[in-house]
C-alpha positions in Angstrom: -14.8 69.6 -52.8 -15.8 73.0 -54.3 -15.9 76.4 -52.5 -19.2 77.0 -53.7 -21.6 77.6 -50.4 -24.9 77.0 -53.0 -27.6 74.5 -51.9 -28.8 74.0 -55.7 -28.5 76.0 -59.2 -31.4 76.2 -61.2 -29.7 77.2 -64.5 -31.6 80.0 -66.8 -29.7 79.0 -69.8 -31.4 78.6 -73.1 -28.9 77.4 -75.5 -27.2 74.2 -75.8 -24.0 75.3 -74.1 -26.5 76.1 -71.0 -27.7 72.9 -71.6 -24.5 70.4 -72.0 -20.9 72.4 -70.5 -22.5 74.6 -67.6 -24.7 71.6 -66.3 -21.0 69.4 -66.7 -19.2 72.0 -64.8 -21.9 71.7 -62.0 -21.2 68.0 -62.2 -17.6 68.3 -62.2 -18.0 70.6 -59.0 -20.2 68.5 -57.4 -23.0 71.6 -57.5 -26.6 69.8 -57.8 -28.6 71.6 -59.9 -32.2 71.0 -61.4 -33.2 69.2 -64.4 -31.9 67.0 -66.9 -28.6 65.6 -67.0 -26.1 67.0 -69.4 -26.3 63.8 -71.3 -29.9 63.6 -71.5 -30.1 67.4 -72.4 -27.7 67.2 -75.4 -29.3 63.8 -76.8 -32.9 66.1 -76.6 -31.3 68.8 -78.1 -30.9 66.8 -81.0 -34.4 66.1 -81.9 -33.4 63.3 -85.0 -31.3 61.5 -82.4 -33.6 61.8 -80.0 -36.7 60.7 -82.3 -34.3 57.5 -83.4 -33.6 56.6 -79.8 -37.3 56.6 -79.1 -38.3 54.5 -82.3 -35.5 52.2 -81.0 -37.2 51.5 -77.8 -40.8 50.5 -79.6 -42.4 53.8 -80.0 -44.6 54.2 -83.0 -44.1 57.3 -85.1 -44.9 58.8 -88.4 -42.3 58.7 -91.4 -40.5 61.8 -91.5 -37.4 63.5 -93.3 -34.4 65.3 -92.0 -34.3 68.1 -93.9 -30.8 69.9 -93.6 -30.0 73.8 -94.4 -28.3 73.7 -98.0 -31.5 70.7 -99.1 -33.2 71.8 -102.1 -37.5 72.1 -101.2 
């Protein structure tokens, strides 16, 4: 049990830390907050993984490349 007297958070942070650790903390505290879970926010976060996970469950898509920093255009 936390100390917290909060009925909900609604976080206001735009980064994946926002995204993943604060909205585990809130989990870990038993704080509900709204949105995604941290889970689902790091996989969407990631938009190759998330792109595989949807082709994986039968959606259609165009072919595409991951293109990475150091990759020569």
């Amino acid at each position: 049990m936390n100390n917290i007297d909060a009925d909900v958070v609604v976080p206001h942070m735009f980064c994946y830390p926002g995204y993943t650790s604060f909205r585990s903390l809130f989990d870990l505290l038993d704080i509900p907050y709204l949105g995604t879970a941290a889970e689902i926010q790091g996989v969407l976060e990631d938009k190759w993984m998330a792109r595989g996970i949807a082709i994986q469950d039968g959606c259609r898509m165009a072919k595409a490349q991951l293109l990475k920093e150091n990759d020569a255009s």
